[in-house]
C-alpha positions in Angstrom: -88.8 13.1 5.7 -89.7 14.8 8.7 -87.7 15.6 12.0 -89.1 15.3 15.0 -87.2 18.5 17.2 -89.3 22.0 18.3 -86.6 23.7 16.4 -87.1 22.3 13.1 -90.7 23.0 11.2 -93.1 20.5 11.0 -94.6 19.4 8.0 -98.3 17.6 8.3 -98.8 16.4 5.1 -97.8 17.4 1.6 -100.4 16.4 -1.6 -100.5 17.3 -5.5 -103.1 19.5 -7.1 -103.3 21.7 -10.1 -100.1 20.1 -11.8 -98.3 21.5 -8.3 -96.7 19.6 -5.1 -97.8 21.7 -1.9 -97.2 21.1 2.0 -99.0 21.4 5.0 -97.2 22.9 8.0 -98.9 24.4 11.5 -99.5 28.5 11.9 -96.4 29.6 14.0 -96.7 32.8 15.7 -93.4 35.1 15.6 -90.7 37.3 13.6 -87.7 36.1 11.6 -84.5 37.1 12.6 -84.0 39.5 9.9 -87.3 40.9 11.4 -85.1 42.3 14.8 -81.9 42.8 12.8 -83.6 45.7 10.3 -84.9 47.0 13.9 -81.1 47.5 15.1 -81.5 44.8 17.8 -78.2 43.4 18.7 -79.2 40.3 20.7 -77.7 39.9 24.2 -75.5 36.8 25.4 -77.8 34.8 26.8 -80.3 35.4 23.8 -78.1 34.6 21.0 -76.4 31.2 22.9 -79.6 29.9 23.3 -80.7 30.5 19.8 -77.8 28.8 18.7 -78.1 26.1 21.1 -81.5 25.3 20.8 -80.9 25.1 16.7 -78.1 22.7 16.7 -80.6 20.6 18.6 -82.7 20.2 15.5 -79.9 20.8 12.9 -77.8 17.9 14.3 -80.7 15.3 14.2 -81.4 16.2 10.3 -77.4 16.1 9.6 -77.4 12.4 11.0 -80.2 11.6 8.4 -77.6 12.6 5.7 -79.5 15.8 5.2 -78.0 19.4 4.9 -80.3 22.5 5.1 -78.4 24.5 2.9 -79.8 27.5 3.2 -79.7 29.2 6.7 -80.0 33.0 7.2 -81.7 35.3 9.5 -85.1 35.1 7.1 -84.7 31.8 7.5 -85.1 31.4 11.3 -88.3 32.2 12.8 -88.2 33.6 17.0 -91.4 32.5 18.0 -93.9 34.6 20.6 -92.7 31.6 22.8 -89.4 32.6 22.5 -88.1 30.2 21.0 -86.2 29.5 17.6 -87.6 27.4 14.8 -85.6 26.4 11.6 -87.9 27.3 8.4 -87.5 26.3 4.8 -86.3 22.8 4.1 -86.8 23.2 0.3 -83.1 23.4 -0.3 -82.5 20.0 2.0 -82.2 17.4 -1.2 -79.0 16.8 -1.3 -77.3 14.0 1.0 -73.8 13.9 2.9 -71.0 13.4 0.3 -73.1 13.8 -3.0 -71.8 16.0 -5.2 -73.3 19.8 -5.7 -73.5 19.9 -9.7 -76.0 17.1 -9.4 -78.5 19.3 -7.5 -79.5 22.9 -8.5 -77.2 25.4 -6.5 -78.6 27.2 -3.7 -77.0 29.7 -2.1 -77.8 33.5 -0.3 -74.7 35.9 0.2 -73.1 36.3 2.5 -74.4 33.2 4.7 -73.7 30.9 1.8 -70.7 29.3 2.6 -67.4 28.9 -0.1 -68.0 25.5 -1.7 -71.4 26.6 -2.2 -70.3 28.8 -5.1 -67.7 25.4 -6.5 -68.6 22.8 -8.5 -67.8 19.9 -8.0 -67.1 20.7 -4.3 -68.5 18.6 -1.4 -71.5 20.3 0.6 -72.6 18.7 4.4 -73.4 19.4 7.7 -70.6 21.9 7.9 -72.0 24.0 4.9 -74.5 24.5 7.4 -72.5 25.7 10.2 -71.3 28.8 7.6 -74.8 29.6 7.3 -75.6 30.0 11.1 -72.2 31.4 12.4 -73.0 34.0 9.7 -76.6 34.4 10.9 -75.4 34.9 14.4 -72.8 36.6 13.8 -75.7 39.8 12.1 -77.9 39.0 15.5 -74.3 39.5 17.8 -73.0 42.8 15.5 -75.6 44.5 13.5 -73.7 43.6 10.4 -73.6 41.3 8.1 -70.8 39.0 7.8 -68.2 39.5 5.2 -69.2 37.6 1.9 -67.1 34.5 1.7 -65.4 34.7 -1.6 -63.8 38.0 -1.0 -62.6 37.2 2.0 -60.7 34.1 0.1 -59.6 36.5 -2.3 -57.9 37.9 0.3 -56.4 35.0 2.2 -55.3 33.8 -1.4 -52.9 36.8 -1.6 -51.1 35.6 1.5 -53.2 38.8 3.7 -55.2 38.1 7.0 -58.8 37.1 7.3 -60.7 41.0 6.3 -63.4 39.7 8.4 -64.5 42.6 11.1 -63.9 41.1 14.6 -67.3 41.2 17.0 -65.7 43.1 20.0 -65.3 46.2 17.1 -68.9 45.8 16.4 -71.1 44.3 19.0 -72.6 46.2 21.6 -72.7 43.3 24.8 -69.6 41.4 25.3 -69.9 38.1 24.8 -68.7 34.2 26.1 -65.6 33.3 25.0 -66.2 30.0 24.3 -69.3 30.6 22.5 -66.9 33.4 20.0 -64.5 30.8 19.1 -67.5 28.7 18.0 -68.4 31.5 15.9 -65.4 31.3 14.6 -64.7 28.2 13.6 -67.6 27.9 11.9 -66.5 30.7 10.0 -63.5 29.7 8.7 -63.4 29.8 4.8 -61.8 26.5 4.5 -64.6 24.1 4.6 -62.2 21.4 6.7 -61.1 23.8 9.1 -64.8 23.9 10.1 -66.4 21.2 12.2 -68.2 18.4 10.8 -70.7 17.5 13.4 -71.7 19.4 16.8 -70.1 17.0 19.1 -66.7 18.3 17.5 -67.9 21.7 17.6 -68.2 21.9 21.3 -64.7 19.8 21.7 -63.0 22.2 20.4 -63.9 24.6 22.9 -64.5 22.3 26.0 -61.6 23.4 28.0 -63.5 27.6 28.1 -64.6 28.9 30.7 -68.2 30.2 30.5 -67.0 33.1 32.3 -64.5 33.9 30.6 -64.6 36.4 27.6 -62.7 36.9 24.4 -62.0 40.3 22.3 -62.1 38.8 19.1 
């Protein structure tokens, strides 16, 4: 299946040889992610919102096919020489909206994966994605990686507050409120307390002003 967004990697063609299925996808110039963050590059306001924005482009498009990536981390998100952000590695991307995750072999990359990730029988979709890419920005906004999931619900399971280390402690740029409280709910551990499409997302934060900023 392809998707037709500059954010999302193209495949040309994909053919069997040597007892092995391979694919054919265009040379794109650039760094991962992961690349800037092992550099100490905290990315500035306008950098990281437009990262974001410019993924949930592409990402929202695959989610309406019934597709969720599964598997997004700072590796996993090339900047190109363009400057802009491309989504790699759809390998993970087999299972639909609403099928169950012991029918597919588990995926997962700590601490982006997100909780029902590590559940069975649990129900993975478009917002197991949105763990995976708050986490991701959250590294490009702090410099740190994000608090694996389950010990955070160990936590919250013995009736204590979220451990998770807030952005205006680590970040060195302050940043759009409304844009943190996206962050943030798409962080939450609870997998409905996240949104389930990008429409809701932004909904939930319409009322922000861009200029405002929050210490969170």
């Amino acid at each position: 299946m392809r998707f037709e967004h500059p954010s999302i990697v193209k495949v040309k063609r994909y053919f069997e040889a040597n007892g092995t299925a391979y694919i054919l996808m265009p040379f794109y110039p650039g760094k991962a992610l992961s690349f800037y963050i092992k550099k100490g590059i905290q990315f500035k306001p306008e950098e990281v919102e437009f990262i974001f924005d410019f993924i949930m482009q592409g990402l929202d498009l695959v989610h309406k096919t019934g597709m969720v990536h599964r598997d997004i981390k700072p590796d996993n998100i090339l900047l190109l020489d363009s400057g802009y952000p491309l989504l790699l590695d759809f390998g993970a991307a087999r299972q639909r909206l609403g099928e169950h995750s012991q029918q597919m072999t588990r995926v997962l990359t700590p601490p982006y994966a997100a909780y029902e990730q590590y559940i069975t029988n649990s129900n993975i979709g478009s917002w197991t994605d949105y763990y995976g890419l708050s986490a991701t920005l959250y590294e490009c906004v702090t410099g740190q990686k994000v608090m694996e999931v389950m010990e955070r619900f160990n936590t919250l399971y013995e009736g204590k507050n979220d451990p998770l280390v807030p952005i205006a402690m680590l970040a060195k740029y302050k940043h759009n409120e409304r844009f943190i409280q996206m962050l943030i709910n798409g962080l939450q551990v609870d997998q409905k307390a996240r949104p389930k499409n990008y429409d809701e997302w932004k909904s939930r934060v319409h009322g922000t002003s861009k200029t405002q900023y929050l210490n969170w």
